[in-house]
DOVOFI-816024 format. One record per residue (C-alpha): residue number from 1; residue in one letter; x, y, z. Coordinates in Angstrom, 3 decimals, m for minus. Example, Ala and Ser with C-alpha at 12.3 -4.5 7.8 and 13.67 -1.06 7.14 Angstrom:
<sites>
> seq, type, x, y, z
> 1, a, 12.300, m4.500, 7.800 $
> 2, s, 13.670, m1.060, 7.140 $
</sites>
This chain:
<sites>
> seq, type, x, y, z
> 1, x, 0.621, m22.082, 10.401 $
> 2, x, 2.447, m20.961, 7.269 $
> 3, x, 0.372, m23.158, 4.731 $
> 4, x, m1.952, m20.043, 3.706 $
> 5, x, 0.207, m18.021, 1.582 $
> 6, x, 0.562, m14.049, 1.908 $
> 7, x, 0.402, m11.448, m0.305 $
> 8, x, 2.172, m8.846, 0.924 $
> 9, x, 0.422, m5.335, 0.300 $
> 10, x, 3.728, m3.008, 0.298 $
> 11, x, 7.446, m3.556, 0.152 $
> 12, x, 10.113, m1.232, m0.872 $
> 13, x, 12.965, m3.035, m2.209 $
> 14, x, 15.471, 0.151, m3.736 $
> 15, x, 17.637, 0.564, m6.492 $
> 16, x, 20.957, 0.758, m4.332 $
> 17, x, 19.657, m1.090, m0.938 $
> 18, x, 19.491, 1.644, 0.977 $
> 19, x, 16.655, 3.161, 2.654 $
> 20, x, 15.298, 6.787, 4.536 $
> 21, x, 17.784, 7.727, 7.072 $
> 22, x, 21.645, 7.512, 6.685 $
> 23, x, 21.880, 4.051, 9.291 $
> 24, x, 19.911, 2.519, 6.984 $
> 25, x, 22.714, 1.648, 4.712 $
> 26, x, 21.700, m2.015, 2.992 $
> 27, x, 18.236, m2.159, 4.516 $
> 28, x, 16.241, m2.591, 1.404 $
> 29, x, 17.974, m5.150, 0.131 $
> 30, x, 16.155, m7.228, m2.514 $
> 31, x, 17.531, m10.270, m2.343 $
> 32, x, 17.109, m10.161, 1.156 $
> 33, x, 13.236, m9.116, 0.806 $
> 34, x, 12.939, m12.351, m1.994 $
> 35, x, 15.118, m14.388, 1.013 $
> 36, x, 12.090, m13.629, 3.240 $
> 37, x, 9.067, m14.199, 0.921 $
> 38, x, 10.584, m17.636, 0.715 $
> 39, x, 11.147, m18.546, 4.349 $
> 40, x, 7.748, m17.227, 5.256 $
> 41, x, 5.050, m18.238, 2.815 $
> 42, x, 5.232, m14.946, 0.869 $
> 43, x, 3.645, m15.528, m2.924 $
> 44, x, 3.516, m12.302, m4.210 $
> 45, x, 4.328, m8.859, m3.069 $
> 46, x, 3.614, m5.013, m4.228 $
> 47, x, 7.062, m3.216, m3.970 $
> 48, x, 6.834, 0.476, m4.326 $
> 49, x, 8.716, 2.848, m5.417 $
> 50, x, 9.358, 6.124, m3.144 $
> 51, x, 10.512, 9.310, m5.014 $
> 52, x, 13.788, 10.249, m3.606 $
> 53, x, 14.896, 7.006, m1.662 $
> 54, x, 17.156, 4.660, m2.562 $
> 55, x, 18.117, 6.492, m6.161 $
> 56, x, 14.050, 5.684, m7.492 $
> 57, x, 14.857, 6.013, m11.275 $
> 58, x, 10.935, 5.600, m12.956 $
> 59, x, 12.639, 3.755, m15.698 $
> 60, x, 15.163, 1.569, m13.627 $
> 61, x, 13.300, 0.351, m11.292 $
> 62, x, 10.522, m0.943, m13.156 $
> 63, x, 13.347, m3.157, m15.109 $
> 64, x, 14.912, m3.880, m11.686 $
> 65, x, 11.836, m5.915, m10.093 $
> 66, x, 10.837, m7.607, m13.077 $
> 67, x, 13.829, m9.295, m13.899 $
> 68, x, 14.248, m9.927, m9.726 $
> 69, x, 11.384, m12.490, m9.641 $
> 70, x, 7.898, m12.624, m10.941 $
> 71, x, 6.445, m12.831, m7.404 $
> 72, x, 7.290, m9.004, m7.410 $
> 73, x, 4.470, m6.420, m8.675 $
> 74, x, 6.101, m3.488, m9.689 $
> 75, x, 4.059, 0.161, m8.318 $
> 76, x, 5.186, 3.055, m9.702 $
> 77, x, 5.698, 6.441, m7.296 $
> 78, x, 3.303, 9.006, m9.030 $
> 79, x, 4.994, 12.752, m8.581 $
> 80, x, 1.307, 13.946, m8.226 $
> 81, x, 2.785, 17.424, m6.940 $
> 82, x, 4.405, 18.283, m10.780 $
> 83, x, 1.245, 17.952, m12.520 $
> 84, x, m0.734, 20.770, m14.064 $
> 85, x, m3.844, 19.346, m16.201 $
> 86, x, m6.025, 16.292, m16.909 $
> 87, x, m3.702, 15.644, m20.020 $
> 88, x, m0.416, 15.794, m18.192 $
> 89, x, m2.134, 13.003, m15.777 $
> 90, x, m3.428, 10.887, m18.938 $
> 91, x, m0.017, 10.731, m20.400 $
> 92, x, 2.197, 10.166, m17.110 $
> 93, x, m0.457, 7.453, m16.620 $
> 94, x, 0.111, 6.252, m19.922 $
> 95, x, 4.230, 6.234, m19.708 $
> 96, x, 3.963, 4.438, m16.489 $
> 97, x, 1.720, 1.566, m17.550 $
> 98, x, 3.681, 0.871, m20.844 $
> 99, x, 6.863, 0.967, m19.025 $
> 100, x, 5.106, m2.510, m17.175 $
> 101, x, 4.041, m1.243, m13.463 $
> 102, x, 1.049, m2.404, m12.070 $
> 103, x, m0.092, 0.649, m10.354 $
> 104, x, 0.649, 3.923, m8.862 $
> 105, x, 1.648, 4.916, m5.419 $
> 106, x, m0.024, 8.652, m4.125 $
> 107, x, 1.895, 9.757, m1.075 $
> 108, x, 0.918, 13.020, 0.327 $
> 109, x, 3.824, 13.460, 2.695 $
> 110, x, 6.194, 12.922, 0.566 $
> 111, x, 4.691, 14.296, m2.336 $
> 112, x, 3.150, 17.424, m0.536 $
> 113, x, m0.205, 16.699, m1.958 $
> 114, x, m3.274, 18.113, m0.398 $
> 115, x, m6.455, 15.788, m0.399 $
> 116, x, m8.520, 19.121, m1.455 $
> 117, x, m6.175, 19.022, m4.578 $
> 118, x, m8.920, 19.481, m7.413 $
> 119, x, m7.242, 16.931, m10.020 $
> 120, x, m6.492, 14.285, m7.389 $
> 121, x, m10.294, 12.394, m8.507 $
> 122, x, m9.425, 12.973, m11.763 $
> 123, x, m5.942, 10.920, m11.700 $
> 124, x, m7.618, 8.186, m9.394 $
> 125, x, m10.815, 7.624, m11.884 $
> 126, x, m8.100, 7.691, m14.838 $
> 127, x, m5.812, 5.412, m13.337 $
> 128, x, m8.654, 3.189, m12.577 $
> 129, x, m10.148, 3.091, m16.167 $
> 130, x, m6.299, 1.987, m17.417 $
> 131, x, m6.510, m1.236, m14.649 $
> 132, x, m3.849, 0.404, m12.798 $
> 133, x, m3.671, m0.201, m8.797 $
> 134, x, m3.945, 2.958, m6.616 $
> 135, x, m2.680, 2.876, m3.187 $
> 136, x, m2.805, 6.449, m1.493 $
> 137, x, m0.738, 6.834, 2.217 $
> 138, x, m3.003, 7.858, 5.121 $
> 139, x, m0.488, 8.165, 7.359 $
> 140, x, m0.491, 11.841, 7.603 $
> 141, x, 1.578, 12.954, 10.567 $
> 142, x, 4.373, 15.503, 9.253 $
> 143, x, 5.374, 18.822, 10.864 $
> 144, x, 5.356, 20.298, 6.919 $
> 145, x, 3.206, 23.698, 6.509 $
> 146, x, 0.217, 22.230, 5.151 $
> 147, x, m0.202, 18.887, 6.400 $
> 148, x, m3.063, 19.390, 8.650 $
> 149, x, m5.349, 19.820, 5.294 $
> 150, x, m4.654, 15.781, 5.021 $
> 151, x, m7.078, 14.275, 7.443 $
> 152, x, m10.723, 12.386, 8.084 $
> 153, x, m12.724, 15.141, 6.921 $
> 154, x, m10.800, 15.434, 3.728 $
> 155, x, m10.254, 12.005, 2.859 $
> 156, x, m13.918, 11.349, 2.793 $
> 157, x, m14.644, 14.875, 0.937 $
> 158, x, m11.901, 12.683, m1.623 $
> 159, x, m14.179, 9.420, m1.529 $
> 160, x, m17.349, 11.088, m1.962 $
> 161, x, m16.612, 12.524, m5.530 $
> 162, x, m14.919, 8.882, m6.361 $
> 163, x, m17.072, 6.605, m4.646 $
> 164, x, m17.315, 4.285, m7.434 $
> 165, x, m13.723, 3.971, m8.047 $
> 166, x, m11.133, 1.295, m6.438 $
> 167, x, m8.875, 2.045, m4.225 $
> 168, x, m6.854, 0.902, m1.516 $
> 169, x, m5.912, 2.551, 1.858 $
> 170, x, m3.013, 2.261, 2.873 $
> 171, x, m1.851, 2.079, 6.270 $
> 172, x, m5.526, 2.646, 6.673 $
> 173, x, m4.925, 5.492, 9.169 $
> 174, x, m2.807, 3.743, 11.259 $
> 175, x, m3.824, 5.019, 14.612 $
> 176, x, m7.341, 5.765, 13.448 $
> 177, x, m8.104, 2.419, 12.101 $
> 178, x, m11.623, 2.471, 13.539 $
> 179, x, m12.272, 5.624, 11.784 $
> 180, x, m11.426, 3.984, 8.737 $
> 181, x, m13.161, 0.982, 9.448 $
> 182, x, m16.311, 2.984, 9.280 $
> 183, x, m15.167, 4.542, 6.457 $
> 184, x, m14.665, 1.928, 4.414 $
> 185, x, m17.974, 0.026, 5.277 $
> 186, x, m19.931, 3.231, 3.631 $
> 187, x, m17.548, 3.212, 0.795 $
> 188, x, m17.751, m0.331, m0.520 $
> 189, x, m14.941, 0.076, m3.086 $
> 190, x, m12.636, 0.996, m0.916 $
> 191, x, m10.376, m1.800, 0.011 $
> 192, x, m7.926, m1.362, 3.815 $
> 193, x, m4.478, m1.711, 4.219 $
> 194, x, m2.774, m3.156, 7.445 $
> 195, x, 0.848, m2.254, 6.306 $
> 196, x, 2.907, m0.694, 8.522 $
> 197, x, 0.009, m0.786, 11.261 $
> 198, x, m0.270, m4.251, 11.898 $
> 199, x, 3.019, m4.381, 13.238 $
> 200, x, 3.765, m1.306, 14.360 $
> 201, x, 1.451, m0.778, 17.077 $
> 202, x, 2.084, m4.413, 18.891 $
> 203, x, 0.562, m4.658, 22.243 $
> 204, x, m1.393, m1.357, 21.890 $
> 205, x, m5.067, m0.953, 22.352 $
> 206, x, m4.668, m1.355, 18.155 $
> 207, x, m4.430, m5.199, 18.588 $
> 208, x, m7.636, m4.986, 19.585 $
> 209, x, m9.042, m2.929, 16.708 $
> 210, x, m6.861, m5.087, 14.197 $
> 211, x, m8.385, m8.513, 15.801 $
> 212, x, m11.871, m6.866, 15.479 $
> 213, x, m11.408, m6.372, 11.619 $
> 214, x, m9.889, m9.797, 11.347 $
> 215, x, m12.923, m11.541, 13.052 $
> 216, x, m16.187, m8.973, 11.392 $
> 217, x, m14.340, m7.317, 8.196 $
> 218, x, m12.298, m10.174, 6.391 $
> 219, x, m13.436, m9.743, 3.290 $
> 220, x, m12.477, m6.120, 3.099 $
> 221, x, m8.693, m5.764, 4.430 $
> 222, x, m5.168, m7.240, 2.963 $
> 223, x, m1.571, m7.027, 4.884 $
> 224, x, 1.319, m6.003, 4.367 $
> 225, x, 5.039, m5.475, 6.193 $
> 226, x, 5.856, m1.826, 5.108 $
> 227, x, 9.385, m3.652, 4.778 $
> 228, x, 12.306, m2.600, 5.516 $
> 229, x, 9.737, m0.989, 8.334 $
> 230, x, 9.226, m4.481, 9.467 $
> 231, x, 10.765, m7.865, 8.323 $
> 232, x, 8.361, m10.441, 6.568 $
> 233, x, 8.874, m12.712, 9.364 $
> 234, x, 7.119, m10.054, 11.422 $
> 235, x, 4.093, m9.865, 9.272 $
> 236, x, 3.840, m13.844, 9.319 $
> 237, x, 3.803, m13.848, 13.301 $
> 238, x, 1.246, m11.204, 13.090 $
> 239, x, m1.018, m12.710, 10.798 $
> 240, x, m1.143, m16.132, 12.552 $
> 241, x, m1.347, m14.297, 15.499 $
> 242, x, m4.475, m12.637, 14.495 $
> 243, x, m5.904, m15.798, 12.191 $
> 244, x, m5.755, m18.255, 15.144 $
> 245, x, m9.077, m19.169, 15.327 $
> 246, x, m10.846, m17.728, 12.335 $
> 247, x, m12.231, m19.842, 9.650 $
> 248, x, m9.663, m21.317, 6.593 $
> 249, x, m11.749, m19.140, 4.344 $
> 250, x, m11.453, m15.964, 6.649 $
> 251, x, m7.438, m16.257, 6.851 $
> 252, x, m7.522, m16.806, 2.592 $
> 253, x, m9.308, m13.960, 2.081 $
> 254, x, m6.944, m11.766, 4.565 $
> 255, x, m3.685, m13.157, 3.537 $
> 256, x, m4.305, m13.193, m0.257 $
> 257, x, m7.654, m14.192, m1.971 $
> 258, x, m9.216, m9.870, m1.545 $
> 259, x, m6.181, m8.254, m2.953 $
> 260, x, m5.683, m10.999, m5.619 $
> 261, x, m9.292, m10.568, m6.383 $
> 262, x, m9.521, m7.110, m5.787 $
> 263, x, m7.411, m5.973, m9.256 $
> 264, x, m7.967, m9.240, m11.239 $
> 265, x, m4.158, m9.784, m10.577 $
</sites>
């Protein structure tokens, strides 16, 4: 069942292959990532950036996927935490996009962002209005001072002051996809992200939730393998898993056609 190609939603190929902790020597290797869009069906993929990790250079890395393979869509990390104004955001914004990446990546954990942060709509509705993609993390478990501010109740305080703005969710609160489910159908721009959570929780009461967005939400979610997380061949099984059944048009618009569509890409 790998005829319907996949777009996967987040990758992380690195500068120097390696990836977060010190075993992962090699992980994020990127010929090995291009190796598995190949064996399973993979058209196009978003690989990130992550401040910190695998020697992300701004400049380098941009260079590095583009001359990899043209399947790759470069996403820059955005160091949200260093900025002070509106203009500082406009011209960060402005250096990333003529450098050639596709879109930002907003990572609270990482970037010790607060969702309450009062220029966070600001860089969202900018980086919109350039045709940039914005992906923000919702996984928000950390033991950091500070990280409880990141949760439902702010994330929707977020969406309310941008609710005509696009963007996409990923992770989409991994164990709290329901929640986000809801979320998402009151905030029509809004677009989910499986990454990560479609193979993570395997054999969990998730499955269920996951299958219930696959069957009643198609045209609203795209997937993803979080890789080096999870292997591409993982997110294949777990697509078809989920797809048996469902209409030709349902599986297109999970596997490719909403994110395609979703940023004109």
């Amino acid at each position: 069942m790998n005829s319907i190609g996949i777009v996967d939603s987040l990758t992380h190929p690195t500068l120097n292959s390696n990836w977060i902790k010190p075993d992962d020597l090699g992980k994020s290797n990127i010929l090995a990532l291009l190796k598995q869009m190949d064996e399973n069906n993979i058209i196009k993929a978003f690989a990130v950036g992550m401040q910190g990790i695998g020697n992300y250079n701004e400049e380098q890395y941009v260079k590095f996927i583009q001359e990899a393979s043209d399947k790759l869509i470069p996403i820059a990390f955005f160091h949200f935490s260093s900025m002070r104004s509106e203009s500082e955001i406009e011209e960060r914004l402005k250096v990333i996009s003529t450098l050639g990446y596709r879109g930002i990546k907003i990572h609270p954990r990482i970037g010790e962002l607060s969702l309450n942060h009062k220029l966070l709509p600001f860089l969202i509705q900018s980086a919109n209005s350039k045709k940039l993609i914005v992906q923000i993390c919702t996984y928000f478990y950390d033991s950091k001072r500070g990280s409880n501010e990141n949760n439902i109740i702010s994330l929707i305080s977020l969406l309310e002051k941008i609710s005509d703005q696009k963007l996409i969710l990923v992770h989409s609160g991994s164990v709290k996809l329901m929640e986000y489910y809801e979320i998402a159908r009151v905030f029509p721009k809004i677009l989910l992200d499986l990454s990560f959570t479609l193979c993570k929780y395997e054999g969990s009461s998730i499955d269920l939730d996951i299958s219930h967005l696959f069957k009643y939400f198609d045209q609203r979610i795209c997937i993803g393998s979080d890789f080096p997380e999870f292997s591409l061949f993982d997110l294949r099984r777990r697509f078809n898993h989920f797809s048996e059944g469902l209409s030709k048009q349902k599986k297109q618009n999970i596997s490719h056609k909403n994110i395609l569509d979703y940023y004109e890409l």
